[in-house]
C-alpha positions in Angstrom: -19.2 16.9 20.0 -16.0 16.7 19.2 -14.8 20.1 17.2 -12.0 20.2 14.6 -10.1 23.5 14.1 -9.4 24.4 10.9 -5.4 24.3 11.4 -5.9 20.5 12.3 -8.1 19.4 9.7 -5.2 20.8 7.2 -2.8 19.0 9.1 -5.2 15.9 8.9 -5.5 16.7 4.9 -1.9 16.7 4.6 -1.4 13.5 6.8 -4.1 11.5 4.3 -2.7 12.5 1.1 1.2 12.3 2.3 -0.3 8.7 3.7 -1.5 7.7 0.3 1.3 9.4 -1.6 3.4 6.6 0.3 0.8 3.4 0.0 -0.1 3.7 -3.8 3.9 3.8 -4.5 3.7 7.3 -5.4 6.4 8.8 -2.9 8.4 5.7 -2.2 11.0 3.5 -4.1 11.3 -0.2 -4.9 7.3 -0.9 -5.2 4.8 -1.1 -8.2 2.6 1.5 -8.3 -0.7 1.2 -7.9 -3.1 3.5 -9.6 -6.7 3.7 -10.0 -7.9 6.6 -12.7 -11.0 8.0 -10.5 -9.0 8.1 -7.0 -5.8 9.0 -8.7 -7.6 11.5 -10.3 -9.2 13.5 -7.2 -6.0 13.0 -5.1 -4.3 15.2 -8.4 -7.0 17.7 -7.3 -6.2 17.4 -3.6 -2.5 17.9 -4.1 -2.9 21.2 -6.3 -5.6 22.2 -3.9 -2.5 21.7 -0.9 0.1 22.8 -3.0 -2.6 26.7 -3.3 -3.2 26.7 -0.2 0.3 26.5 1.4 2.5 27.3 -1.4 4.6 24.0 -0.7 6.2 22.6 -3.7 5.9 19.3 -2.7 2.4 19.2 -3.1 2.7 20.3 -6.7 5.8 17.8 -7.5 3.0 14.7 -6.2 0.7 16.4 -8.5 2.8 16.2 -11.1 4.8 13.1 -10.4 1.1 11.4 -10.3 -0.1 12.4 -13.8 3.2 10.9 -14.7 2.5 7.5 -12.8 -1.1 7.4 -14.4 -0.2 7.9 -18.0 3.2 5.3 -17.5 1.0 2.4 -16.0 -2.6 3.2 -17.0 -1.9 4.3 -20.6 -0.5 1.1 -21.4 -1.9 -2.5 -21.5 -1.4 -4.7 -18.3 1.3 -7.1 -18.1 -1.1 -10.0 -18.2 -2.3 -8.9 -21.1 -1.5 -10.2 -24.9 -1.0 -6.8 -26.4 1.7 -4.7 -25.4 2.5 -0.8 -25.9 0.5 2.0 -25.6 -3.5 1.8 -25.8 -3.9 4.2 -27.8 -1.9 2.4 -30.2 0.7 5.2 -30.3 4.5 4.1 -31.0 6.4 3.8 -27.9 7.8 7.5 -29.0 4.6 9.0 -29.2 3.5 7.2 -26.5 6.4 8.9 -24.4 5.2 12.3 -25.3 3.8 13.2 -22.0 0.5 15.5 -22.0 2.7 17.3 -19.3 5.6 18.4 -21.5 3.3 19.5 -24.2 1.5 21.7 -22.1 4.4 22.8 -20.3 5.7 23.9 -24.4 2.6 25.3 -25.4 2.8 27.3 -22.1 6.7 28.3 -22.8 5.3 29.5 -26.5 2.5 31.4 -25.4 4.5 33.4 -22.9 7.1 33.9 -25.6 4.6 35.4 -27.7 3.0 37.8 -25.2 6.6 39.0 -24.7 7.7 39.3 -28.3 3.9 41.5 -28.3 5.3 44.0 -25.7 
């Protein structure tokens, strides 16, 4: 039997998601993403897991850069569909507002008020 040591399978990890980062059109240039909600959204969890165990910022940029991707292409009806815009029916403005961004503000607040509390 053929044993794995735990330093290669996080190099393997690494490989598969760094792999897939580049065929779904997440880390590379000049090609439609392709996204997938389920798989996009345990490859999210793999590249947070990465990005705690190694502290390498890439990881966390593909996390983030992936939530992106979903909610530009997968919040929004297909190209070969009728409708257009955002499925939830938002505006395009409101549509824009990225879950991201207001998390990122609520974050920026809270810390604020924890601060102003000292």
């Amino acid at each position: 039997m053929h044993m794995i040591t735990p330093d290669a399978k996080g190099i393997m990890v690494r490989n598969i998601m760094l792999d897939f980062a580049e065929r779904t059109g997440l880390s590379r240039a000049g090609i439609n993403p392709e996204r997938y909600l389920w798989t996009d959204a345990f490859a999210v969890c793999n590249f947070l897991g990465l990005y705690g165990q190694t502290g390498d910022e890439q990881y966390l940029r593909l996390a983030l850069l992936l939530v992106e991707q979903v909610h530009a292409v997968l919040g929004r009806y297909r190209q070969d569909d009728n409708r257009t815009g955002w499925i939830s029916g938002l505006g395009e403005e409101e549509g824009l507002r990225h879950p991201q961004k207001r998390t990122q503000d609520r974050q920026e607040d809270e810390r604020a008020e924890t601060e102003r509390a000292f």
